[in-house]
Every structure is written in C-alpha cells, then in structure tokens.
Legacy VTK file of the C-alpha trace (Angstrom):
# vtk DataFile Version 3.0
C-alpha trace
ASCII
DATASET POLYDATA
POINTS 152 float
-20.113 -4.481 1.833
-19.047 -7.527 3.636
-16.382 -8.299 1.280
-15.337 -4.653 1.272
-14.497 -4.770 4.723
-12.675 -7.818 4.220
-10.384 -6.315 1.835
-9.370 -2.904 3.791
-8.519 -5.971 7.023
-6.161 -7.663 4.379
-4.513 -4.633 3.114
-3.672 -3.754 7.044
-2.409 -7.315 7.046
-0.415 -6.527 4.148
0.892 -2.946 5.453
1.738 -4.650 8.644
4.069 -6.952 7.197
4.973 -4.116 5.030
5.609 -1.598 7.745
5.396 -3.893 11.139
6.363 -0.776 13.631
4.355 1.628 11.732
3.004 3.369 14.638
6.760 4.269 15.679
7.566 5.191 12.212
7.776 9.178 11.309
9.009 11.069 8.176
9.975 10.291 4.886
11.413 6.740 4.324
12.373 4.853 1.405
13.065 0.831 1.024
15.278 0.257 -1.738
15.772 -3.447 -3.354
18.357 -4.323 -5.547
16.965 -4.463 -9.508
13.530 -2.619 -8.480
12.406 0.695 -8.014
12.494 2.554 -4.776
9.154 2.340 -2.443
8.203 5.778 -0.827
6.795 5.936 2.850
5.704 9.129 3.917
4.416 9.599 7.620
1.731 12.245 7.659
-0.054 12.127 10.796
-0.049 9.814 14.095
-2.411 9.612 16.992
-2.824 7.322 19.245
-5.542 5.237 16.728
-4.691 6.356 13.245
-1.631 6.725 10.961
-1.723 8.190 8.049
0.540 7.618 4.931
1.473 8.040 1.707
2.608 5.501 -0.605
4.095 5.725 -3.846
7.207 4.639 -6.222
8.758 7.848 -7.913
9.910 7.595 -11.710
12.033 10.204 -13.437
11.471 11.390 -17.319
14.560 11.861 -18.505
16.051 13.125 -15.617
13.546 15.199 -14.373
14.090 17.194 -11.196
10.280 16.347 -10.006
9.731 12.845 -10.446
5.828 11.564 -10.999
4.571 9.271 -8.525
3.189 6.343 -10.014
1.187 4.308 -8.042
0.610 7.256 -5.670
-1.909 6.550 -2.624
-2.660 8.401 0.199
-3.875 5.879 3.500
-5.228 6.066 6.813
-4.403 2.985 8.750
-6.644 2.147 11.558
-4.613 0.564 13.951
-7.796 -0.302 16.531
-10.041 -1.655 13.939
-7.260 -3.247 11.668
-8.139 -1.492 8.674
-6.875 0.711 5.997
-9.220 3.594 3.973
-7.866 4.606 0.876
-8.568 8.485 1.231
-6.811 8.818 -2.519
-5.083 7.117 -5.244
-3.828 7.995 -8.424
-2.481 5.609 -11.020
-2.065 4.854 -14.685
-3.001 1.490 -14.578
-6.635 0.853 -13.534
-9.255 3.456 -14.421
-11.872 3.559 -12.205
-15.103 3.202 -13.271
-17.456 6.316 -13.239
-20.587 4.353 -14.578
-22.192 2.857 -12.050
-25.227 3.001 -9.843
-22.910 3.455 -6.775
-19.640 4.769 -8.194
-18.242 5.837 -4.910
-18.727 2.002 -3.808
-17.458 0.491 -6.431
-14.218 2.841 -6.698
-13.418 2.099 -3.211
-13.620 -1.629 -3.820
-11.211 -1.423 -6.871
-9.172 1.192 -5.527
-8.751 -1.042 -2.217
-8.430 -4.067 -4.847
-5.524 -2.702 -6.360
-3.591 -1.532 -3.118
-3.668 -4.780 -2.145
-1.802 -6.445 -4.840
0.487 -3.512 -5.140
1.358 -4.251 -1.286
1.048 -8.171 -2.138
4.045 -6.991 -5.340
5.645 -4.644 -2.815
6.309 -7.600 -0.168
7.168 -9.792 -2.791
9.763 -7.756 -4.026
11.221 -7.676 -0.555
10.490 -4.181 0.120
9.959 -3.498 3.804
9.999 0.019 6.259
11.109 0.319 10.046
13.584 -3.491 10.238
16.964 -4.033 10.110
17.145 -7.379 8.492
14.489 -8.372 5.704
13.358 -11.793 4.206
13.971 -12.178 0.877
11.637 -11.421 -1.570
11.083 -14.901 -2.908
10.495 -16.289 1.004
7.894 -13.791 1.740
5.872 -14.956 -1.883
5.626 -18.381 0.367
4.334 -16.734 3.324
1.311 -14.848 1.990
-1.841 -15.819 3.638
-3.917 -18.514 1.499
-7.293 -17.135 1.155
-5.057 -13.242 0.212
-8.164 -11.656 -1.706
-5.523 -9.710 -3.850
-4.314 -13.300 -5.697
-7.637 -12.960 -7.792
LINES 1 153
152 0 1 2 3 4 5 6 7 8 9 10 11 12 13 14 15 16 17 18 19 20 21 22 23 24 25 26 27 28 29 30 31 32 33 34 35 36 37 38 39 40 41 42 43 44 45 46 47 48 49 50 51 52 53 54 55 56 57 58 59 60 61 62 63 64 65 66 67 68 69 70 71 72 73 74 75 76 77 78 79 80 81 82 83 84 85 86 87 88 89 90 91 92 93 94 95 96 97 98 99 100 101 102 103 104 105 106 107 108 109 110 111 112 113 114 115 116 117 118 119 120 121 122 123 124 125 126 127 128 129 130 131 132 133 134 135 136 137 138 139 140 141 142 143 144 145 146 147 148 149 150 151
C-alpha cells in the first residue's frame, strides 16, 4: 500500500509540472506541440483542497465530428495531501486485470502506473497548461526526478 501511495505523490509531482497553477486553472484547455497530438485539460470542480480534472488526447476516425478520447482519465488532485486518485480511466492500451484476489487494489496500482508515464510522455513531449513560455520537450526528459517510479 506503501508503494501505492508513493505513486499517486509522483503523479501530483508529475501534474504539477504538467499544470503548475492548476488551482487557478478553469475550463477547457488544450496544449498543442508541434508533430504531436493535442493534450485535453478539462477543469471540473475546484475547492479550496481538491481539483478535479479530466485528461485525455482526442483522435478523429476519418473525420469524425465526435472524436474518441484515447487515453481518457478522470482525476482528483489533492492539493493538501499532494496526491492524485484516479476516479476513472479508459484506454486501449493496458487491460486491467479482473483476476485477482484484490482487483480493486491492483487496478488502482496499474491504473495509477500508467497515468504516470502518460504524464512522464506528456512532459516529455513538452506539453504543458496555465504558462506562457515552455521548456522544450527534450530539456524536461533531463529534469525528471531520478527515482520517477513511472521509468520502470
């Protein structure tokens, strides 16, 4: 559980650097990089302890008028305990695992898993939400913190 807990502090980390004024952010907002697909930030609810989000890239089929979200996850940040709880995600990439002893455990340590090295491949590709000037992608893949649980 110890570990678990570990892993939603990085992924505020992450978000941080991701989103630093988060708690001033509202609305929709997007962060758009050259040669990569736009990031999605949706503001859902603030008070004074909790934000909560939704992340997600948006990909059109053949020029579909509702694009599918794809990673799509749904966060609340904790901004007094420096944490984030995945309330939801829904991808295509990692199934998570119904047979288990503790399935609820174990899908919230691979569904917190894999938001962090979306956010780790978010930063890198120099998306960021709420600054006027960004570091480049390939200077913030030198800044990521040594002992960053999502490089496993």
């Amino acid at each position: 559980m110890g570990a678990l807990m570990a892993l939603c502090e990085e992924n505020f980390t992450l978000m941080q650097r991701l989103a630093p004024g988060l708690r001033l952010l509202s609305g929709s907002l997007t962060s758009t990089q050259r040669g990569v697909i736009d990031l999605h930030l949706n503001i859902e609810a603030q008070s004074p302890y909790t934000t909560q989000v939704r992340l997600t890239h948006l990909f059109g089929v053949n020029g579909e008028r509702d694009p599918r979200p794809d990673p799509d996850a749904r966060l609340r940040v904790y901004h007094d305990a420096r944490q984030i709880e995945v309330l939801d995600l829904r991808q295509s990439v990692l199934r998570l695992s119904k047979d288990y002893a503790h399935p609820a455990l174990l899908d919230k340590w691979q569904a917190n898993l894999f938001l962090s090295k979306w956010l780790v491949f978010c930063l890198r590709q120099g998306h960021r939400f709420g600054v006027a000037a960004c570091p480049t992608a390939s200077s913030e893949a030198d800044t990521l913190p040594p002992t960053c649980l999502a490089r496993s």
